[in-house]
N, C-alpha and C positions, 0 to 999 in steps of 0.2 A: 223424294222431294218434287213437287210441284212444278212442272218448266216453268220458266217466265218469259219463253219466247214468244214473238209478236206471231198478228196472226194468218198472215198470210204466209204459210210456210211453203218450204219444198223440203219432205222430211224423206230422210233414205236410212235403213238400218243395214250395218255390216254386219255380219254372225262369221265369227273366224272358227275355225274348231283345230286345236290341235289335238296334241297325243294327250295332254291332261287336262282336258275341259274347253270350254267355251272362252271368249271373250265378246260380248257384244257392245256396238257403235252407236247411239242415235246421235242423226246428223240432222240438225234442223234449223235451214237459213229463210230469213226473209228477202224474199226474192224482190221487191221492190222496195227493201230500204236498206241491203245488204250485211243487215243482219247475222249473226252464226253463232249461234250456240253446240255442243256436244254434251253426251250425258255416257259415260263408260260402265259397263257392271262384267265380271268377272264372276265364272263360276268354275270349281272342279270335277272332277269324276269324283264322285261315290264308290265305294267298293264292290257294289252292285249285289250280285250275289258269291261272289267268288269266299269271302269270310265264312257266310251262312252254313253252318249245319242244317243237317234235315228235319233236325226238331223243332229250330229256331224260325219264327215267322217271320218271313220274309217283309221288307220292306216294298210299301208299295210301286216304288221306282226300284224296279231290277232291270232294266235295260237301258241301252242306250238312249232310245227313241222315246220310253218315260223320261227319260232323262231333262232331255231337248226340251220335251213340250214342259216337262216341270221348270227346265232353265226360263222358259219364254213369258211364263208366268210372273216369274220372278222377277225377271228385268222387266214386264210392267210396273211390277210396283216400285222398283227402285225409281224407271226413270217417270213415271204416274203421266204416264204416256198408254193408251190403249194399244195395242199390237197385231191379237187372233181376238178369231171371231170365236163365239161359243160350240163350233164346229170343228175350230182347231185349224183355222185357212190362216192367212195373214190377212187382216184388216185393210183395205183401199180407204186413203181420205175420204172422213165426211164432213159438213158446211161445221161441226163445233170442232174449236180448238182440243188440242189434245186427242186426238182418234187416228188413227190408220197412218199406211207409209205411204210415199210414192214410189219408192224403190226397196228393193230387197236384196242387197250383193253377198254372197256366200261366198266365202274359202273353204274347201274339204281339205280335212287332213289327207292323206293317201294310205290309209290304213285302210284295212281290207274291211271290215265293219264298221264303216262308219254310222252314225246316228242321221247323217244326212240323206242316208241312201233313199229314204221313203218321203222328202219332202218335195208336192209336187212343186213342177217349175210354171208356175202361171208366167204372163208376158211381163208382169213387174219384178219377176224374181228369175236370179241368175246364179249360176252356180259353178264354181271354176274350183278345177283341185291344182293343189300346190306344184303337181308335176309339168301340170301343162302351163305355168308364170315362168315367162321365161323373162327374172326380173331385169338385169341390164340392157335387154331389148326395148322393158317397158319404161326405165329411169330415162334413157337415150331422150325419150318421146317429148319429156317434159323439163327438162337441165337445162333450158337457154338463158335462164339467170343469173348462173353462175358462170364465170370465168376461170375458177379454179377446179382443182381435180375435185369429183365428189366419192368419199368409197363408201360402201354399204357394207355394215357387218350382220351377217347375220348368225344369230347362237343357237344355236334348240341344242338340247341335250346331247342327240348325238349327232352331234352335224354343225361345222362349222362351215361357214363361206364370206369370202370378201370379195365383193363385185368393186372394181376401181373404172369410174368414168372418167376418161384424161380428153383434155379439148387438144386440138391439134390445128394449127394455122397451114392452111393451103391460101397461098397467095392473100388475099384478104377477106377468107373465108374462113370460118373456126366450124371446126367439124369436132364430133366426137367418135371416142371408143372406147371399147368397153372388156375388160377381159374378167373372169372369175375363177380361182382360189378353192380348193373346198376340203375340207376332213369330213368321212362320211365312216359310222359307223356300222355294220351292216348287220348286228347283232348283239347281244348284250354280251357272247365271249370275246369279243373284240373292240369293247368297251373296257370291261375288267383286264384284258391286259395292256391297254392305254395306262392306266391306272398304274397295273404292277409294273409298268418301267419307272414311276416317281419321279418322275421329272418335272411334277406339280410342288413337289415337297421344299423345293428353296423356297419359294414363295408364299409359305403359309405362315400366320405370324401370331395362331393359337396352338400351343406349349403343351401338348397332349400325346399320347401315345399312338405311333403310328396304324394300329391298330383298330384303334377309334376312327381316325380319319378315312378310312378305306370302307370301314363299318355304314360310318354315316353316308359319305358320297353313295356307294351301292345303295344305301335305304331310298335315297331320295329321288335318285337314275331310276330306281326299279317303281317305287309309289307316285313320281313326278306333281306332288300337291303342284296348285296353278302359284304359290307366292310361301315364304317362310317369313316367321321373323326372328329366327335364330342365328346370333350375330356367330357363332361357332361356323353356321350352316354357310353363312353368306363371304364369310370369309374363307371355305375353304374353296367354293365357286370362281371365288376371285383368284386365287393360288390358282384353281385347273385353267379359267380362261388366260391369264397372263403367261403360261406356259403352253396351251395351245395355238394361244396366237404369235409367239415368237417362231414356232414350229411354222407354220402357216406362212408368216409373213416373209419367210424369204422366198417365195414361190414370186412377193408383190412387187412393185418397183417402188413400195409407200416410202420407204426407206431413203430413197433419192430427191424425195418433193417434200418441199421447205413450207407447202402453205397448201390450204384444200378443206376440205369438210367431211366431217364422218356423221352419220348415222346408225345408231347401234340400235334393234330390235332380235325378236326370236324369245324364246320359251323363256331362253336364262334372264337376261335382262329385267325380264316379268316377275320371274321366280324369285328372284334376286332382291327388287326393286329399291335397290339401294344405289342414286347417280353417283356418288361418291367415290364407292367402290368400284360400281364398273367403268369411270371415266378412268382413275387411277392404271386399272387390267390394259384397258385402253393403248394406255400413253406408253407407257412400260413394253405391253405385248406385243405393239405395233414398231415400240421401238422411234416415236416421231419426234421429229425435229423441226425447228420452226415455228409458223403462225395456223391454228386448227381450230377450225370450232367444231365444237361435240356437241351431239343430240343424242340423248339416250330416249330410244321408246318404249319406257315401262308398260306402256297399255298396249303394247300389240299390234301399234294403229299400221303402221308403215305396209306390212305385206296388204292388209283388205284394201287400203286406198291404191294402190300399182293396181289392186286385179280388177278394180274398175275402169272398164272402159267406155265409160258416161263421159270421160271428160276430167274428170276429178286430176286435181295438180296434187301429187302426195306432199311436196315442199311445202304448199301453200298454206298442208291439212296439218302439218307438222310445225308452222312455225307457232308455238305454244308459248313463247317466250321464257324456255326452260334452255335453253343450251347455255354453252359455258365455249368462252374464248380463251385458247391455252398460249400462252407464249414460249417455247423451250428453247434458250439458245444453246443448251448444250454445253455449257461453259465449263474452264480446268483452273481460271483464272479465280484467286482466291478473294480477290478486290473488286469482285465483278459485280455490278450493278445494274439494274435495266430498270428504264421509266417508262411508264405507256401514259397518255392524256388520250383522256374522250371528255369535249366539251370544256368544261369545265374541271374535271374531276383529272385528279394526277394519281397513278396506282406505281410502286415502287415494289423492286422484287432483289434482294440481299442475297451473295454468293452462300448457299451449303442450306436453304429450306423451299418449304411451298409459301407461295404468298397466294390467296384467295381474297379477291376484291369482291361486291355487291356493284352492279352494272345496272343503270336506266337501259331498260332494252332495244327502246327508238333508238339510241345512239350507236351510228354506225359507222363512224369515221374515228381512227386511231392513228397517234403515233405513237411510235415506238423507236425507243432508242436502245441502241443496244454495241457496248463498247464503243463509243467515239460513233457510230456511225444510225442515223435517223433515218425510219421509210416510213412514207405513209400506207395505213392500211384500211382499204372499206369492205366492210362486212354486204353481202346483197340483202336485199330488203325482207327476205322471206329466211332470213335468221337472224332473230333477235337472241342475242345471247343475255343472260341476266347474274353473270359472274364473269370475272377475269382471271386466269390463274397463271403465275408469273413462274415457274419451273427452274427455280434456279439450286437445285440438288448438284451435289457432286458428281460429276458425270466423268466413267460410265457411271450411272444407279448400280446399287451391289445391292442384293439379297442377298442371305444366308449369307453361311453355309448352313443353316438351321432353324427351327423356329423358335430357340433362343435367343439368336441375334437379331432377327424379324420382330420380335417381340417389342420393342421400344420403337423401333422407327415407322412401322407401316402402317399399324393404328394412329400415330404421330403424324403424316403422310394423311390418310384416310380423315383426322381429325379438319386438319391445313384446310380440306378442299371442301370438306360440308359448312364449317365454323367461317363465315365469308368477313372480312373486314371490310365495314361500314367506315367509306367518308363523308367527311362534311362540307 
């Protein structure tokens, strides 16, 4: 599609590369009327040559580096934005709209072949592997918005981490810190016996043979497509994160803070692309209680923006007006009721389900009542949440013991938080 950005731009392209493909960024604001537009495109690995017999004729993308400059091609045309030169360089702006970048920020996977290895680094183009982001250092930089804890989850496949930024009052200074969380797997035999201890299996709420399940997760671990839309696929995902992140989370102090912000990015999320089900893994995995707003970053944005060091506010790049505000009070109380008001609108949440409202996202000031007792709460300006979800499940939440008994309530659950009720 055609941009319709104005045309005095400042355009910068991110190119993330993980372990299964590309994700690329254009970013293009008008710099004297503060404009911003973004344009996302998404690619996977190919199988390259690894399928091919030696009879069969190879395709003409068998490497990584065909790969790239074939991806780069591509995402011209998507975002119908020029990029390379017919030389195969990056483009530098020219006087017509639509031509060249002014920036070029690269993420390398830390894979030992990478397809980035051979692109040069002109003065416009930068290139930072994921081992040298030292993300809590780089969130520190930019968090003076918020007043509440911020935690960063991040998912790839085999690697999990939670970065939690807590503010801390020195006299009448608020400082922050930062600690991180991580499950790291260091091989694929030590993935599969992740797997064989089944401590994913309370949580899965498709009625199949355990068999299949193991089948499938290995197929998708080992070929990593960049996205499914296999609702089999994406629920058992959510069964492994909900169970790795309860494993994780007592490492955190998340469990003791009633109010904060998450961020969720990394391969699975992408993979997954379903907020639904990963806010659900979320809430459940982490275990939260209180008042939380969730940002899920399907598109990958969150690591490219930290590893620019231009300046770039990741908060600012993120607030999309897709997060969701959760209220859980964690209630035992079978009469138990909670009202939250924003503006005008009144959202009501009934002891023993999920209630999921539709949220004007400018609107950042709530109350909320909850048992006899009212707080006010403001959202900072750089999260717009555009749903409400009132959490008033029996608590604790029971899964299983099987995915017999998961079978009615978690698609149920899952239903609640996509299907949002509209007030008037």
């Amino acid at each position: 599609m055609q941009s319709t950005a104005p045309s005095r731009q400042g355009t910068t392209l991110y190119l993330s590369e993980l372990a299964n493909g590309f994700v690329f960024t254009l970013s293009i604001r008008d710099v004297g009327r503060g404009e911003h537009e973004k344009h996302i495109w998404k690619t996977s690995y190919p199988l390259l040559e690894l399928l091919y017999p030696h009879w069969v004729k190879k395709r003409p993308i068998n490497t990584p580096i065909d790969f790239l400059a074939h991806s780069l091609r591509q995402a011209e045309q998507a975002f119908g934005w020029k990029l390379m030169t017919d030389s195969g360089k990056f483009r530098v702006p020219e006087a017509q709209f639509g031509e060249g970048v002014d920036a070029v920020r690269i993420l390398q996977n830390d894979s030992v072949k990478s397809a980035l290895d051979n692109i040069v680094s002109d003065k416009f183009v930068t290139i930072k592997k994921r081992s040298e982001l030292s993300l809590g250092k780089e969130l520190l930089k930019q968090i003076d918005m918020f007043t509440q804890p911020v935690v960063v989850v991040v998912m790839d496949f085999f690697s999990y981490e939670i970065i939690e930024c807590v503010p801390k009052s020195v006299g009448n200074t608020r400082r922050w810190e930062y600690k991180s969380s991580k499950i790291q797997y260091k091989n694929a035999q030590e993935y599969v016996d992740m797997l064989a201890a089944k401590k994913f299996l309370p949580f899965v709420s498709e009625h199949i043979p355990e068999g299949q399940m193991f089948n499938t997760l290995l197929n998708h671990a080992y070929w990593r497509p960049l996205t499914t839309s296999s609702n089999l696929v994406k629920d058992l995902f959510r069964a492994l994160t909900t169970a790795l992140l309860i494993d994780l989370s007592q490492y955190t102090s998340i469990h003791s803070c009633l109010k904060g912000h998450i961020f969720v990015t990394g391969e699975v999320p992408l993979f997954v692309h379903d907020s639904s089900r990963m806010q659900l893994a979320i809430v459940d995995g982490l275990g939260l209680s209180g008042t939380w707003s969730i940002t899920i970053d399907e598109q990958n944005q969150l690591l490219p923006f930290v590893a620019d060091d231009q300046g770039v506010n990741v908060f600012h790049e993120l607030s999309t007006e897709k997060s969701s505000l959760w209220i859980i009070p964690q209630t035992k109380k079978v009469k138990s009721i909670v009202n939250v008001k924003a503006g005008d609108k009144e959202y009501r949440g009934i002891y023993g389900n999920l209630y999921t409202y539709s949220h004007q996202p400018k609107l950042h000031d709530f109350e909320i009542g909850m048992e006899s007792e009212k707080s006010a709460y403001t959202l900072p300006d750089v999260v717009n949440v555009a749903s409400v979800t009132i959490d008033m499940r029996t608590w604790p939440v029971i899964y299983g013991p099987n995915t017999v008994a998961n079978s009615d309530k978690i698609p149920q659950w899952v239903d609640r938080i996509h299907k949002q009720i509209k007030t008037t």
